[in-house]
N, C-alpha and C positions, 0 to 999 in steps of 0.2 A: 058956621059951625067951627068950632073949636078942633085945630091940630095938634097933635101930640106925638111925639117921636118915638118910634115903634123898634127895640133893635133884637136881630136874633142869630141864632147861629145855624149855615147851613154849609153843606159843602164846597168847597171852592170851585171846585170846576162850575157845580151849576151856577152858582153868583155869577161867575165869569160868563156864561153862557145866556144867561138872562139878560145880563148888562148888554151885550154885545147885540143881542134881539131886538134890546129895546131902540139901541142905538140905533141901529139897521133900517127899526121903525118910525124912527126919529119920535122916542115918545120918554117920558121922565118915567124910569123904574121905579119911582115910588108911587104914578101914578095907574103905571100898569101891576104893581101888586095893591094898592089900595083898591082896585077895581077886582081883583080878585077874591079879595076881601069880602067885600062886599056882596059880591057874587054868591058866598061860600053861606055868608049869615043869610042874606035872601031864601036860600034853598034853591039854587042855581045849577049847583056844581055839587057834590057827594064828594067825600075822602073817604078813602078804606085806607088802614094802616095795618101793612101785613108784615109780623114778625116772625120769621125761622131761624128754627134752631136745628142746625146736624148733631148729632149724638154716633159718634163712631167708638168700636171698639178700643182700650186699650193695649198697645203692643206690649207684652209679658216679658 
């Protein structure tokens, strides 16, 4: 199968903290998010993406 380079924007700290996991695991982070991936399109795993908003008073 055919690979093709995937790139995105996420926060730094978790980048860092995933890289570090993987490392720990001795395993290639692209191969433990490609597997996640994959995971996701299977029907494996579910994402919920929860947005809040606060709405407070303004001070007069």
């Amino acid at each position: 199968m055919a690979r093709k380079a995937m790139s995105i924007q996420i926060e730094e700290s978790l980048q860092d903290a995933f890289r570090e996991k993987c490392k720990s695991e001795k395993l290639k982070y692209s191969e433990v998010a490609e597997a996640l991936l994959q995971s996701y399109v299977d029907g494996g795993i579910n994402v919920a993406v929860e947005t809040r908003y606060k709405v407070t008073p303004k001070d007069l």
